[in-house]
N, C-alpha and C positions, 0 to 999 in steps of 0.2 A: 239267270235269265237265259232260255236258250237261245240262241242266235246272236247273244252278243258278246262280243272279245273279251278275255277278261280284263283286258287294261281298260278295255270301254269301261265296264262294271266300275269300276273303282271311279274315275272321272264321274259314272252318275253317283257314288255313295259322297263324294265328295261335296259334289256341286249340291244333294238335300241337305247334308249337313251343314252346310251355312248357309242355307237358307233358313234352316231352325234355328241357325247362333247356335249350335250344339259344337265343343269343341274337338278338334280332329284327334282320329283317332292313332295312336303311334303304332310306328311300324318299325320295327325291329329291323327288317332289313333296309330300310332308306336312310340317306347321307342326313348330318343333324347339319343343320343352316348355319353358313355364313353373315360375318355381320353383327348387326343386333337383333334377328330374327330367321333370316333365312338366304337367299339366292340375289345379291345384289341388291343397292342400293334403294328401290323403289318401295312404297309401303306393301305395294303386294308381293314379294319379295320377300318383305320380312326387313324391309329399311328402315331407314328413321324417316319421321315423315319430311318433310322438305322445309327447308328454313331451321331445321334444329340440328344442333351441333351432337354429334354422336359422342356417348359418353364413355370411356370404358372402366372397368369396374378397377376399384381402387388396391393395388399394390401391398402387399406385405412387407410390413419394415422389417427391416434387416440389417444389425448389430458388427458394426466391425473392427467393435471395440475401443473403438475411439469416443465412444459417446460420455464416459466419466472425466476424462481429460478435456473435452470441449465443454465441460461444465466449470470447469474452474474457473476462478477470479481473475483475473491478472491484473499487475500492478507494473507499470513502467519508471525504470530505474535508473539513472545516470551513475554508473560504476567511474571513479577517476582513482587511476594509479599508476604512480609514476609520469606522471604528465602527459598522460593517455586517458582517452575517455569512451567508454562505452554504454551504447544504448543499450538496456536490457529488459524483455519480457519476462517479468518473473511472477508465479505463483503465488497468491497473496495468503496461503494457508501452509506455506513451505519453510524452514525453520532454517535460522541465522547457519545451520550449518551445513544444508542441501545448497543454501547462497554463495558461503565459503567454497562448494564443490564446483558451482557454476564459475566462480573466479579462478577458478584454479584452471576450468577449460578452457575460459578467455587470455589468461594471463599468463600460462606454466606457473604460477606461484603455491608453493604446496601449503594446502592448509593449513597446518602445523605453522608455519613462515608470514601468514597471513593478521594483520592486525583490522581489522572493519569495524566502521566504527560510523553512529550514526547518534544523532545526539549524545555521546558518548561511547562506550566500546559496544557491540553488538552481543546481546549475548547468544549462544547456538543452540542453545534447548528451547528460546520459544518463536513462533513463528512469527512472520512481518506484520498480519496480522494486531495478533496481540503488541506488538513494536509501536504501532499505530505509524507503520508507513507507507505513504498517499502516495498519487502518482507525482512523475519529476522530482519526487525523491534524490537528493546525494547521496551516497555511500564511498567514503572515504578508506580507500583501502592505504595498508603501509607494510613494507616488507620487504627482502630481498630474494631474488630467485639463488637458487644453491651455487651457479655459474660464478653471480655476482658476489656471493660470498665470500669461493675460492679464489676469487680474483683480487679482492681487495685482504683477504686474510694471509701476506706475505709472510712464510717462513722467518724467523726471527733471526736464524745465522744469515739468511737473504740480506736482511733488512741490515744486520751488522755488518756483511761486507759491501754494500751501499754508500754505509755513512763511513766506511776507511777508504773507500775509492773517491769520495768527496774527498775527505781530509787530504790524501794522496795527492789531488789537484793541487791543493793550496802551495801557494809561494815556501818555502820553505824559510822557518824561522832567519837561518841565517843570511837571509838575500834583503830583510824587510830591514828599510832604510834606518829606522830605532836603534837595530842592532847593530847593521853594516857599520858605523858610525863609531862603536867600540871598539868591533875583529876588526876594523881596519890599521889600527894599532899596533896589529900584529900578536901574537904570542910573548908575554911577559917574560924577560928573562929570568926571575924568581919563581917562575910556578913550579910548582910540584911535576915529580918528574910520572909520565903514563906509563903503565901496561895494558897493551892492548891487545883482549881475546882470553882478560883475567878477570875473575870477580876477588876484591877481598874485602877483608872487613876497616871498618873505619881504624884509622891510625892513632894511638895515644895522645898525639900533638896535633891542633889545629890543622886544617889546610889553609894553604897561606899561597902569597902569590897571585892571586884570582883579581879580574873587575869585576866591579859591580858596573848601573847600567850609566854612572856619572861619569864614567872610566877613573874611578879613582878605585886603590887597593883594597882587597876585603879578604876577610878570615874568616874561617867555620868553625866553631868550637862545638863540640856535643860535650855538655854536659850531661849523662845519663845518671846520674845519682838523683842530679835535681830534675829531670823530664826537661831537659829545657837546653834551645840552640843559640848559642850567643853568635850572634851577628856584627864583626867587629869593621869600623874602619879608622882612619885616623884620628878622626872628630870622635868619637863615641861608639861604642857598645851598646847591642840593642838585646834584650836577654828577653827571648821567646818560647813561651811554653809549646812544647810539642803538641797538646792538643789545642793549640790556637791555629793551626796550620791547616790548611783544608787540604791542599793538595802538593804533591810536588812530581812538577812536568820537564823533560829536557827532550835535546836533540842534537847530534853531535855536528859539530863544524864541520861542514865541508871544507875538503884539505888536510883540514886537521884529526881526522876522527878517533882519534885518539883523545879526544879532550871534547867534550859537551856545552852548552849554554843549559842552565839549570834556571826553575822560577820556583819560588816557591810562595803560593797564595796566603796572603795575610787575612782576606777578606771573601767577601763573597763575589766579585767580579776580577777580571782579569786585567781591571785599574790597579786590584791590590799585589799587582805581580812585585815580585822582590828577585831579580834576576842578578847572577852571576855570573861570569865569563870564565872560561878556561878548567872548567872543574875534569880532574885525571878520570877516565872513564872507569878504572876499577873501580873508581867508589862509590859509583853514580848509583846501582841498585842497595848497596849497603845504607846509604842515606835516605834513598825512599822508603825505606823496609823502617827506619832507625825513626824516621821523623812521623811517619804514617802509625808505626804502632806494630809493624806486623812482625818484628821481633827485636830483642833487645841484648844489648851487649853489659856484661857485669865483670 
């Protein structure tokens, strides 16, 4: 139209166009509207109309890998071991032995060490599940971590020089009133005469001269033809098979040490001791050897 501006032009193609409801026409070079239609909030604008809450279009979900894991079960668990207790969320499709792994992060306890047990022992191939185990569930665990193994598993030369540093403590035989009571007697002037710093072997003839624990005299005869030690005092002979003998224990006099206190067990308790005073220390291993069994003279 001539005489009129071209930006006029357009405001008149505009303003026919909706007057027809014919819809506008696009233009490649003007800005695309703000909003939900166009240039600020008003409906001619291009707004929402008023009173209505503006919508905006809905979001793509977006996976972040968490979605299989927040699908699982869970079954809440009371772990007790060791007189500790733990709350646990645990997967109700996860098998007795992923559970073992879970106790092993709570506990340090290695699964190998691990005993679990739920009405019975648990077994690791199938899941809690299949277990039929509900929530508030126990699970009994038992075992020892490796710390506490080595600690109570004492070396056994340990453990024997232990029980000789106990012994060590104790009163020594010849200070305990029982015997005091004899050695106070003194050394008999008929006893066999000692070397001491000698081993030998038993002597052909009795040893003589000795008390027993009544302080009356006593003898020692080996008879090795018959297996058998005759135990003599004034009153009677007592004729003892060697294998009736459990044991035979001494410990030399203090003072004297040259000369021992010998017992030798008739019985099974240390009531049945049969003790002897003043026995010559050479002969002391020849007669445990002789009565024990662990060699013989001919």
């Amino acid at each position: 139209f001539p005489g009129v501006p071209r930006g006029g032009l357009y405001t008149i193609i505009m303003a026919a166009a909706a007057a027809d409801g014919a819809e506008e026409p696009s233009m490649e070079s003007e800005e695309l509207p703000l909003g939900c239609g166009g240039q600020g909030d008003s409906p001619a604008a291009g707004g929402c109309p008023e009173g209505e809450e503006r919508q905006d279009p809905p979001l793509a979900s977006v996976s972040n890998g968490g979605e299989a894991e927040s699908g699982k079960e869970l079954v809440e668990l009371k772990v007790i071991w060791n007189k500790n207790k733990y709350d646990v969320k645990f997967c109700l499709d996860s098998t007795g032995a992923e559970l073992k792994q879970k106790i092993h992060s709570l506990t340090g306890l290695p699964p190998a060490m691990q005993k679990v047990m739920f009405k019975g022992l648990l077994p690791e191939e199938k899941t809690l599940r299949e277990i039929k185990i509900t929530n508030g569930a126990k699970i009994m665990v038992v075992g020892s971590t490796i710390n506490d193994v080595l600690a109570v598993n004492t070396p056994k030369e340990a453990a024997q020089q232990e029980v000789k540093a106990e012994e060590n403590k104790k009163e020594p035989l010849c200070r305990q009133k029982q015997h005091r009571k004899v050695l106070d007697k003194g050394k008999p002037d008929d006893v066999m005469p000692s070397v001491k710093g000698v081993q030998e072997r038993l002597p052909t003839v009795p040893l003589s001269g000795m008390y027993n624990k009544s302080g009356g005299k006593v003898r020692l005869t080996f008879k090795l033809e018959q297996d058998q030690l005759w135990i003599g005092t004034k009153e009677r002979t007592e004729k003892l098979p060697m294998g009736s003998i459990k044991n035979v224990v001494s410990e030399p006099i203090e003072g004297h040490e040259d000369y021992h206190m010998m017992a030798f067990q008739l019985g099974p308790t240390e009531a049945s001791y049969y003790w002897v005073y003043w026995v010559p220390t050479q002969y002391v291993d020849a007669i445990k050897d002789t009565v024990l069994g662990k060699w013989q003279y001919f």
